[in-house]
KEKE-3310 file (N, C-alpha, C; in steps of 0.2 Angstrom, whole numbers, plus 5000, padded with zeros to 4 digits):
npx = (4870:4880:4896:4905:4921:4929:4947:4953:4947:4953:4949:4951:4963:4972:4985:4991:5008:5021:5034:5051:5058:5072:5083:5085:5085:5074:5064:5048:5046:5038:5034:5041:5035:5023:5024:5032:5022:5014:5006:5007:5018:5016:5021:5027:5040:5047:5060:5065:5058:5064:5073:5072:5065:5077:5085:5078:5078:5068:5063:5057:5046:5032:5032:5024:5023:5013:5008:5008:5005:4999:4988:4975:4972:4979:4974:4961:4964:4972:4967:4957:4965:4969:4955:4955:4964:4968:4971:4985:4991:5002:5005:5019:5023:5037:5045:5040:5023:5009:4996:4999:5000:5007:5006:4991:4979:4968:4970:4965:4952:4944:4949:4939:4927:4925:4922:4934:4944:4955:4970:4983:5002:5008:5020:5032:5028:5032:5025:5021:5031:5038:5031:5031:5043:5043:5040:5032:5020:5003:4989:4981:4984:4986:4986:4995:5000:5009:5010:5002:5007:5007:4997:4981:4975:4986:4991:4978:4980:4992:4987:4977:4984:4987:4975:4971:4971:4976:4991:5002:5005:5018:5023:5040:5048:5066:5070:5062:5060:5064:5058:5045:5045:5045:5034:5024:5030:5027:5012:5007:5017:5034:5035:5028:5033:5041:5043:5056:5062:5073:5077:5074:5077:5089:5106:5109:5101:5091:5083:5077:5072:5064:5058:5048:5054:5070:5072:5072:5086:5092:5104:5102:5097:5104:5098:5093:5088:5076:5061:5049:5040:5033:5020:5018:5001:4990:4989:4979:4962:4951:4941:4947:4949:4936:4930:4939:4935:4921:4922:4929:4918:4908:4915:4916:4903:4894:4896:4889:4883:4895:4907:4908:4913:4925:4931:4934:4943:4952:4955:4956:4948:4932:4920:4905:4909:4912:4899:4892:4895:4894:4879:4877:4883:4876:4864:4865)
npy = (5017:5011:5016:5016:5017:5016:5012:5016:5025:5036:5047:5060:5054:5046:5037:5028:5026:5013:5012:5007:5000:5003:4998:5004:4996:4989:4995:4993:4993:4998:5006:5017:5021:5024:5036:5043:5047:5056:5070:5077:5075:5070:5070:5064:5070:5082:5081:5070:5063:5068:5063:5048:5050:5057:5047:5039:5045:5055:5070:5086:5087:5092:5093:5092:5093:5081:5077:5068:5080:5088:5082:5082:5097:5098:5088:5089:5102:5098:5086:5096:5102:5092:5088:5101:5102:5087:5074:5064:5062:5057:5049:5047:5038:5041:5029:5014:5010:5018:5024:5014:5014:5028:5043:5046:5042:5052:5058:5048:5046:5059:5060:5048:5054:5063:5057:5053:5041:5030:5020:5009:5006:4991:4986:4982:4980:4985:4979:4965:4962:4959:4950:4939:4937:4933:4919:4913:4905:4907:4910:4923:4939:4955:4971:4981:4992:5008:5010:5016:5031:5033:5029:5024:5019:5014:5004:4995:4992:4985:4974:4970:4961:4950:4938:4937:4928:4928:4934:4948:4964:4977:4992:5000:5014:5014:5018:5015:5002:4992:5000:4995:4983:4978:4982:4973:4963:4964:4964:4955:4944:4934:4924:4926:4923:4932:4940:4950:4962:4972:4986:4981:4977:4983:4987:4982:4974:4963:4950:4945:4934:4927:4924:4936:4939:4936:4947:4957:4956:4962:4977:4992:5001:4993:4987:4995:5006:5004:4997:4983:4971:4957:4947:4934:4926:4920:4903:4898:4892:4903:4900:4904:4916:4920:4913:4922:4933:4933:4930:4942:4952:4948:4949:4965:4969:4975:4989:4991:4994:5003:4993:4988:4999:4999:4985:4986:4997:4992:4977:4978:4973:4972:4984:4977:4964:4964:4971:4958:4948:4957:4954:4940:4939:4949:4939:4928)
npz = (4939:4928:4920:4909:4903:4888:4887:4873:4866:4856:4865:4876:4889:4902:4908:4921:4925:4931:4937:4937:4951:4956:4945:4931:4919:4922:4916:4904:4885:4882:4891:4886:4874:4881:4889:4877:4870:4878:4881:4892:4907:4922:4939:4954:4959:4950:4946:4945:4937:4925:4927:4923:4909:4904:4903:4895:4882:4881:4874:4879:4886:4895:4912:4927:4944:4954:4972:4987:4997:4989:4980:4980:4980:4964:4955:4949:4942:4933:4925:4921:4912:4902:4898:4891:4882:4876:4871:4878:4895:4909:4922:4935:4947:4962:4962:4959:4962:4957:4965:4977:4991:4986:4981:4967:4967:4969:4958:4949:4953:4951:4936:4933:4937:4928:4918:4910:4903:4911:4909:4914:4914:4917:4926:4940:4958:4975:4985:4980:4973:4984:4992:4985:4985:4998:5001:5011:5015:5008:5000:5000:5005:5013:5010:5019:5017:5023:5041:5054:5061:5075:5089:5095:5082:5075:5082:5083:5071:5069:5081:5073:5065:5073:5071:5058:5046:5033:5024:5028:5023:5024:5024:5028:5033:5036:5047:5057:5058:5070:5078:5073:5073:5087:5093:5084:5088:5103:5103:5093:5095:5097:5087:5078:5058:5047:5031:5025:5015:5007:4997:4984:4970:4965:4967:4980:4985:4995:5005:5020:5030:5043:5063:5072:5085:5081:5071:5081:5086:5078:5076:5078:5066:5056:5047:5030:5017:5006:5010:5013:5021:5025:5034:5042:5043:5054:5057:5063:5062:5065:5071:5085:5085:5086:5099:5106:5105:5110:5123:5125:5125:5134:5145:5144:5143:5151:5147:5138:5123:5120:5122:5108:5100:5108:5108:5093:5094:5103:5100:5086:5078:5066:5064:5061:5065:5077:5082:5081:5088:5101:5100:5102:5114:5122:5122:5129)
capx = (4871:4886:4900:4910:4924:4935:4954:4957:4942:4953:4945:4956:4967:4977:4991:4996:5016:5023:5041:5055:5060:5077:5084:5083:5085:5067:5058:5047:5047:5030:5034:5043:5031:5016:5026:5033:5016:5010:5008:5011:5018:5013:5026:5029:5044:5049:5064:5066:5055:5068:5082:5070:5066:5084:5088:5076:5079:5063:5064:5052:5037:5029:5032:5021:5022:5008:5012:5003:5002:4994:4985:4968:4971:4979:4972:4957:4968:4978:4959:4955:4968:4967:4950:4954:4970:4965:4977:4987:4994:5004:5004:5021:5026:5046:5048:5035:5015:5004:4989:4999:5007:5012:4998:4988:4971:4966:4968:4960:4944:4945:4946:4931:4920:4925:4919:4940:4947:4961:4973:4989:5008:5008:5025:5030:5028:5036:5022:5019:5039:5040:5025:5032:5050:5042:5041:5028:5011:4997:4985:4981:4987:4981:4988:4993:5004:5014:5008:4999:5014:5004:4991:4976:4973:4992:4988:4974:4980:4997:4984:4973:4989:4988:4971:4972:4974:4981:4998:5000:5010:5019:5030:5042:5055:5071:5074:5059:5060:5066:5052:5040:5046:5044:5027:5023:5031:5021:5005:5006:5021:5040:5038:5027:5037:5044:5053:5059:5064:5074:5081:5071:5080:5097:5113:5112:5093:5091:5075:5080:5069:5066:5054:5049:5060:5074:5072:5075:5092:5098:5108:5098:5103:5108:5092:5095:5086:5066:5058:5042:5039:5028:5020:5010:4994:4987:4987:4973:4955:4948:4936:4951:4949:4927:4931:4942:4932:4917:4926:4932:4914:4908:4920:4914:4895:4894:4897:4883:4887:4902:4909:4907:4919:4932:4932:4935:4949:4959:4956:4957:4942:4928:4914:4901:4911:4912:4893:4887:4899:4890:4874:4879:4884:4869:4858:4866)
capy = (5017:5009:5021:5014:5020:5012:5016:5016:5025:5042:5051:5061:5050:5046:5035:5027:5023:5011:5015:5003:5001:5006:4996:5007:4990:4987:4997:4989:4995:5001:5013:5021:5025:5029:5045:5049:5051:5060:5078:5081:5069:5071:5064:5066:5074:5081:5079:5063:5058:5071:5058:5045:5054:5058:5038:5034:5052:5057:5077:5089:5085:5096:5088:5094:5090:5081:5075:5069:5085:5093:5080:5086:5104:5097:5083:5095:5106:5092:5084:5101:5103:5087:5090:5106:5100:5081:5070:5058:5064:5049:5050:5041:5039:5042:5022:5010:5009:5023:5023:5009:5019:5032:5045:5045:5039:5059:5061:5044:5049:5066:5058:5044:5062:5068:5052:5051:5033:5027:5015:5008:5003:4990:4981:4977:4984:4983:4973:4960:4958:4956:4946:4935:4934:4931:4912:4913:4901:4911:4910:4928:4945:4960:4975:4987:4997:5009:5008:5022:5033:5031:5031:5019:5017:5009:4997:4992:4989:4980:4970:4965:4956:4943:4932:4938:4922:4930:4937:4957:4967:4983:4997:5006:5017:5010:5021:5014:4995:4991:4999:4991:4974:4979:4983:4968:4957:4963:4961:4947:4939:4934:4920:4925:4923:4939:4940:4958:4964:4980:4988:4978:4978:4989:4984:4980:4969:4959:4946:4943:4929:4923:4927:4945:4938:4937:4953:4961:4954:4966:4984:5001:5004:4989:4988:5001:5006:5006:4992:4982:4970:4950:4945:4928:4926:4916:4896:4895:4892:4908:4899:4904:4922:4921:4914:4927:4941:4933:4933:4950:4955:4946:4954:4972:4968:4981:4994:4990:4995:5007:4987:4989:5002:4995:4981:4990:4999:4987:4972:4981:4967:4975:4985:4972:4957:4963:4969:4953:4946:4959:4952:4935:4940:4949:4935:4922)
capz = (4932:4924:4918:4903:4898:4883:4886:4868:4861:4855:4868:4883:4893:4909:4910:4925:4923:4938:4936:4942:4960:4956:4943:4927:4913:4922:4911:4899:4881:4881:4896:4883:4870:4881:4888:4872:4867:4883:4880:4901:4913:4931:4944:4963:4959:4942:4946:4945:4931:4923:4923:4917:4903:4900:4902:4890:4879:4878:4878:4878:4889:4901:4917:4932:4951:4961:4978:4993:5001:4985:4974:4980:4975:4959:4952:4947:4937:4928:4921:4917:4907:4897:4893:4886:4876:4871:4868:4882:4900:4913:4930:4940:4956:4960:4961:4960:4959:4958:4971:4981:4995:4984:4976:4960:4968:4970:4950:4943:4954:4947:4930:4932:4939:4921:4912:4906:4903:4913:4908:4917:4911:4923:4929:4946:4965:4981:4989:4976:4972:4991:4996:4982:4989:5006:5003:5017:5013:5011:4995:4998:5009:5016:5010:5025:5016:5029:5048:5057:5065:5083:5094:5094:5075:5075:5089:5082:5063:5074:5084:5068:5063:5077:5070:5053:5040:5027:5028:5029:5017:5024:5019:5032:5033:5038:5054:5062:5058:5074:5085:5072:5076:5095:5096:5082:5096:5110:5100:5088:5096:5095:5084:5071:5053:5043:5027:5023:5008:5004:4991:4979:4962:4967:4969:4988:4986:5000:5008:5028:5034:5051:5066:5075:5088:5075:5069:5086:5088:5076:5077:5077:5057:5052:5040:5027:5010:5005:5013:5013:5023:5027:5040:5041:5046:5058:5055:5066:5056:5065:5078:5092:5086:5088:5104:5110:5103:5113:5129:5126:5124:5141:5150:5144:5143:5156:5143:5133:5116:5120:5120:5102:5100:5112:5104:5087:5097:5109:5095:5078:5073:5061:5068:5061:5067:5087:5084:5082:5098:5106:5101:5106:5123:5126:5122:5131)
cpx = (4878:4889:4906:4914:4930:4941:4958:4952:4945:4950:4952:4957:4973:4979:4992:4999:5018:5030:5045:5057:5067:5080:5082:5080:5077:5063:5056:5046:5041:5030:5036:5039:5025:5020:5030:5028:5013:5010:5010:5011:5018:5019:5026:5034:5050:5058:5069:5065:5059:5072:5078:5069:5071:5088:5085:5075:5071:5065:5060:5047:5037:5028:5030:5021:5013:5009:5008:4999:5000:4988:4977:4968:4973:4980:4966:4959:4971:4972:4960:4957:4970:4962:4951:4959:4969:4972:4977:4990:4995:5006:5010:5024:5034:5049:5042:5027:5012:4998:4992:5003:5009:5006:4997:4980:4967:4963:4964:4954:4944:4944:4940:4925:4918:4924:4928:4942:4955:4963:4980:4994:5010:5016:5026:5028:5032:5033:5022:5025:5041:5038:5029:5038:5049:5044:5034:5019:5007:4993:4981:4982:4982:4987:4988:4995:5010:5006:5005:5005:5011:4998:4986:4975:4980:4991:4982:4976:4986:4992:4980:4977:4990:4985:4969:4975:4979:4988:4996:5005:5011:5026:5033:5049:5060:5075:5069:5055:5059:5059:5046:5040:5045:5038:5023:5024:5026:5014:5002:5010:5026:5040:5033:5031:5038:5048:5052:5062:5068:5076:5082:5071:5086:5099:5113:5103:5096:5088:5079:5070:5069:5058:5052:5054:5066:5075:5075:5081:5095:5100:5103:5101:5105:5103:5095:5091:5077:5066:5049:5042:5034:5025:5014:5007:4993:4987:4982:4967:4949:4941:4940:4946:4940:4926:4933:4939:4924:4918:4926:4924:4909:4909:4917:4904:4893:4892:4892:4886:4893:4907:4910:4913:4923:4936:4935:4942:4955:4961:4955:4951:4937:4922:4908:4904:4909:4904:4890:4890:4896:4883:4874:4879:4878:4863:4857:4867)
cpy = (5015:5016:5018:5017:5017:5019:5020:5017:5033:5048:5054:5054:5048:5039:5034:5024:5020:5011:5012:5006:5004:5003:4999:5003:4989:4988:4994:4995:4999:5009:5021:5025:5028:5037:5047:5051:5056:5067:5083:5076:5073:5067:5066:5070:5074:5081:5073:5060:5062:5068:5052:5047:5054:5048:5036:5040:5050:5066:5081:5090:5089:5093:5094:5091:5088:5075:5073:5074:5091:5090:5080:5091:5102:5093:5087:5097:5104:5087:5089:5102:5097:5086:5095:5104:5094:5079:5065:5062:5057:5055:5042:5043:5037:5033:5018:5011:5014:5022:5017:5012:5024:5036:5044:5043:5045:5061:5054:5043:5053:5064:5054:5050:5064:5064:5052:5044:5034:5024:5012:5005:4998:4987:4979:4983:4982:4978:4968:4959:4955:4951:4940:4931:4931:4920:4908:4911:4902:4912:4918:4933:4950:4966:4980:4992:5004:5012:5016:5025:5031:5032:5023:5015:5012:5003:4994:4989:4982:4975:4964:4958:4947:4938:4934:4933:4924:4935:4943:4959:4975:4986:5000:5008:5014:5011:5017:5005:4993:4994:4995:4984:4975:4979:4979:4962:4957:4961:4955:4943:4938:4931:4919:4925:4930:4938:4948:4956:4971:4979:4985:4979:4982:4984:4979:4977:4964:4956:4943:4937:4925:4926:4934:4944:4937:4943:4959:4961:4958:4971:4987:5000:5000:4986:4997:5000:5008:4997:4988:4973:4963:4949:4940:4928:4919:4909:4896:4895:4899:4908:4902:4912:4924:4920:4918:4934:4941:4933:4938:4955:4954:4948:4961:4974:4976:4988:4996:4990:4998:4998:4986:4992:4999:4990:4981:4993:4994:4980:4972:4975:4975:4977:4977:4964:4959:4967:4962:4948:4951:4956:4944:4934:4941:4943:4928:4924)
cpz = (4930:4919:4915:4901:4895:4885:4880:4863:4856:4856:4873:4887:4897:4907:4916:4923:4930:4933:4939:4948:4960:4948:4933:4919:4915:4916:4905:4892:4879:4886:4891:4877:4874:4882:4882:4869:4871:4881:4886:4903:4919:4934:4950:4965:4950:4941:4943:4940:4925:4920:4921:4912:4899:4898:4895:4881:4873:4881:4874:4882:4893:4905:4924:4937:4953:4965:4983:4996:4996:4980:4973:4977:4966:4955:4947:4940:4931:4923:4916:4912:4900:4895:4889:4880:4874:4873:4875:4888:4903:4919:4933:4944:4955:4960:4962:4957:4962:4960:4978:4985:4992:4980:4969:4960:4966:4960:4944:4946:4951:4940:4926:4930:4934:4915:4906:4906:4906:4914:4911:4911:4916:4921:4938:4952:4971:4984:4985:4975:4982:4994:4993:4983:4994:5008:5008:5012:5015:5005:4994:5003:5008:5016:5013:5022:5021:5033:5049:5062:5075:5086:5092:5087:5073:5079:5086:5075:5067:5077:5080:5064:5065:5075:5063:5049:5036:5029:5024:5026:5022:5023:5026:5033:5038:5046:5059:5059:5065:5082:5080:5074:5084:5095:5091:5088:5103:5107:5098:5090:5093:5088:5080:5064:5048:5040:5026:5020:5007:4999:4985:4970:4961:4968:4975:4991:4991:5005:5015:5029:5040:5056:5068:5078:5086:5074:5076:5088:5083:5077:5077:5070:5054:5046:5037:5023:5011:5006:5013:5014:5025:5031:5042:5044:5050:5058:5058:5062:5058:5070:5083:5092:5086:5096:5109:5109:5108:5120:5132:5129:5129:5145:5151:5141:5146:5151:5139:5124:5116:5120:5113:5102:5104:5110:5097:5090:5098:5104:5090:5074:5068:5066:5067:5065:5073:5088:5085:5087:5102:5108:5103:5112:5127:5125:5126:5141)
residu = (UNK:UNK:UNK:UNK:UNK:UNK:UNK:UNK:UNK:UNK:UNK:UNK:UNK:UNK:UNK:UNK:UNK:UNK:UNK:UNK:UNK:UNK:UNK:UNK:UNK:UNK:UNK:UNK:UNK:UNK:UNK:UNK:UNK:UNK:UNK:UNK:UNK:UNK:UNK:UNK:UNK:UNK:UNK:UNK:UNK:UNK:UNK:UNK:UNK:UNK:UNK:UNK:UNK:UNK:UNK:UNK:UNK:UNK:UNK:UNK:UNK:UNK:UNK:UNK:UNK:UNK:UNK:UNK:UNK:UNK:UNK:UNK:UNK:UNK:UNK:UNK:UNK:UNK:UNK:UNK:UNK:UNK:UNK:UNK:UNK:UNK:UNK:UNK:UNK:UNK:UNK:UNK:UNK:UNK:UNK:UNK:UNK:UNK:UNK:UNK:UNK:UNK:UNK:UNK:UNK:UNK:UNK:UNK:UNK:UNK:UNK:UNK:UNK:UNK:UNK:UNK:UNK:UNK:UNK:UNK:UNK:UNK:UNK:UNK:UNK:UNK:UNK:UNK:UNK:UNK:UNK:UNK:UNK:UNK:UNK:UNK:UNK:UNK:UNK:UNK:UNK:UNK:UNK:UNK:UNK:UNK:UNK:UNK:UNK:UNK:UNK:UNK:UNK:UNK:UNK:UNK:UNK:UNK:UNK:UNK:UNK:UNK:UNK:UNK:UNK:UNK:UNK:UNK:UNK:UNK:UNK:UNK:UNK:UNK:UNK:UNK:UNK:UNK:UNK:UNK:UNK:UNK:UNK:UNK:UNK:UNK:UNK:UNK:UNK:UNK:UNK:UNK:UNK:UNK:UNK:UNK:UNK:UNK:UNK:UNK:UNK:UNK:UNK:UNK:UNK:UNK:UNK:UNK:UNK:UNK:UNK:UNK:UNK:UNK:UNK:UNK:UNK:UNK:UNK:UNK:UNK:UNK:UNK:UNK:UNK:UNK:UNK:UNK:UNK:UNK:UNK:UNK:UNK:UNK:UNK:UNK:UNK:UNK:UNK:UNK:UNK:UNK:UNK:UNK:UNK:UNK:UNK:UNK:UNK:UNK:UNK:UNK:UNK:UNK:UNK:UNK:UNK:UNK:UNK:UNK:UNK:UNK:UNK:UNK:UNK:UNK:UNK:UNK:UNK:UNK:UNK:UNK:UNK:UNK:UNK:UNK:UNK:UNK:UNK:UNK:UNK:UNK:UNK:UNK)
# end
């Protein structure tokens, strides 16, 4: 059953606000009325949204924390309370797009649950201002956002990289550039294409372009700032990567279906895709 909700019926309402990357002139003119209307703004750190606020002299508002490592317990609470009080609440993140890498998912389920409309103030993002800068030809991308810190599920999102058409969008802190370019290299190889972007509307913005091998010739640190990241996809048409997945899947026949998983593991492909390479193998 279909679940309609008009944003602009006079009913309770959530706001997501995407909030410049640094650059405080970003803000659009609308940013400023929704939260002066708000009757609580949500942010990841109220802090923060303290000296927006003050930039754009809105004073008064009830500003409440919710954080990745609370916005299950407190998404709930933050409804609740806009059912009972009515009117408008916004929800942003300390720089950027709320649900993209950054929380706000946890409270605009929470709000659907509660039949509340949710509307955005959109402007830009890191991966969209980036992808954009990248240069790199690719009619559409595959938003990873940041990387799995380690173990298999990294390796496998890194690996998915290698026969992946579209180009892959990711975020990563600036201390640990340098080993992601390393274990992108061993996977995907030197001489796939990478622009990097940091510090995406500040002072010291700036799009590096060149290969992974490229990238490794630089210092420990000499990347700085908030980062995110390109990484073109495949030119090949995607028979290379059926071949090699059929292969793979010949090789570990043996296995029966645990080839299924292994496959999902060692070559971050789709469960359904490396089933039906299974069934292939077996049939042939």
């Amino acid at each position: 059953m279909l679940k309609r909700l008009p944003s602009f019926s006079g009913k309770p309402l959530l706001y997501l606000v995407v909030t410049p990357l640094g650059n405080l002139s970003d803000i659009p003119e609308r940013t400023r009325e929704v939260l002066s209307s708000s009757t609580a703004i949500y942010s990841e750190d109220t802090r923060n949204a303290a000296k927006l606020l003050s930039h754009l002299s809105i004073k008064g508002k009830k500003l409440y924390s919710i954080r990745s490592q609370n916005e299950r317990e407190e998404a709930p609470k933050a409804i609740a309370r806009l059912l009972q009080e009515g009117g408008v609440i916004s929800y942003m993140s300390d720089a950027g797009h709320p649900c993209l890498s950054d929380p706000g998912l946890a409270l605009v389920r929470e709000a659907i649950v509660n039949d509340v409309a949710v509307s955005i103030v959109p402007a830009t993002s890191a991966a969209l201002s980036a992808y954009c800068l990248s240069g790199i030809e690719s009619p559409r991308f595959y938003f990873q956002g940041f990387l799995p810190l380690k173990g298999k599920e990294r390796a496998s999102s890194i690996a998915a990289m290698k026969d992946r058409k579209e180009a892959t969008i990711v975020y990563e802190a600036a201390n640990r550039v340098l080993k992601t370019m390393q274990d992108i290299a061993e996977q995907v190889g030197p001489d796939r294409e990478i622009s990097l972007s940091r510090e995406i509307s500040k002072l010291h913005e700036e799009t590096i372009h060149g290969t992974v091998g490229d990238f490794l010739l630089l210092e420990e640190g000499e990347i700085r700032g908030e980062i995110a990241f390109v990484v073109a996809g495949n030119p090949n048409d995607g028979k290379k990567r059926e071949i090699d997945l059929d292969a793979f899947m010949r090789d570990n026949l043996e296995l029966g279906k645990a080839a299924v998983k292994k496959a999902v593991d060692e070559l971050g492909v789709a469960r359904k895709e490396a089933y039906s390479a299974y069934l292939r193998a077996r049939e042939n």
